[in-house]
C-alpha positions, 0 to 999 in steps of 0.5 A, spaced: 699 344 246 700 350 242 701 357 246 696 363 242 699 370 242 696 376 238 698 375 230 700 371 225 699 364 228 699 360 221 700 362 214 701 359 207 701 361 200 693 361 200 691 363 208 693 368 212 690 367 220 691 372 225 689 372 233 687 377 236 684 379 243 678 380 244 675 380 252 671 378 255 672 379 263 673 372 265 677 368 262 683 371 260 686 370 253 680 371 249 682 370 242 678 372 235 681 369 228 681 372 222 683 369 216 685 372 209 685 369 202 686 372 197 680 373 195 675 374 202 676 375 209 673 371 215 673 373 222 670 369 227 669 372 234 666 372 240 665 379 242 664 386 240 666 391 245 670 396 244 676 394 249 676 388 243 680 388 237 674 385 234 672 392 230 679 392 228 680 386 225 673 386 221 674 393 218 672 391 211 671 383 212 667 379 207 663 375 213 663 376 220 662 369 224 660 372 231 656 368 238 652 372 241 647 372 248 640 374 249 640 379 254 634 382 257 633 389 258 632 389 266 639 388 264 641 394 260 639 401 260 631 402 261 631 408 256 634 404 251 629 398 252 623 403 251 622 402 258 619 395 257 622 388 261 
């Protein structure tokens, strides 16, 4: 097992890859990566909100890997949904 912490977590002389945290309430230790190469920056990542590192670490990025979950708007602000379900 390999324990992962905030940072560097691998590099050779063509990639760079870095965790960092991203939240997502539970579990605990959540982590996106973002690998650079000389030429591009990947970030792969499952969350956006503004407690995650996420817009950080994908300032000027080449491509944004990202999961994402329907969320119906009975669940968000009413007024945002255009008062529709």
């Amino acid at each position: 097992m390999h324990e992962i912490t905030p940072g560097v977590v691998y590099k050779d002389a063509n990639i760079t890859v870095k965790a960092f945290n991203a939240y997502h309430g539970s579990p605990k230790n959540t982590f996106g990566y973002r690998f650079e190469t000389p030429d591009r920056v990947i970030v792969i990542a499952g969350d956006s909100t503004p407690k995650s590192d996420v817009l950080h670490n994908c300032n000027e990025c080449d491509v944004l890997i990202h999961g994402s979950t329907p969320v119906r708007c009975s669940y968000l602000d009413m007024a945002a949904c255009g008062d529709r379900e």
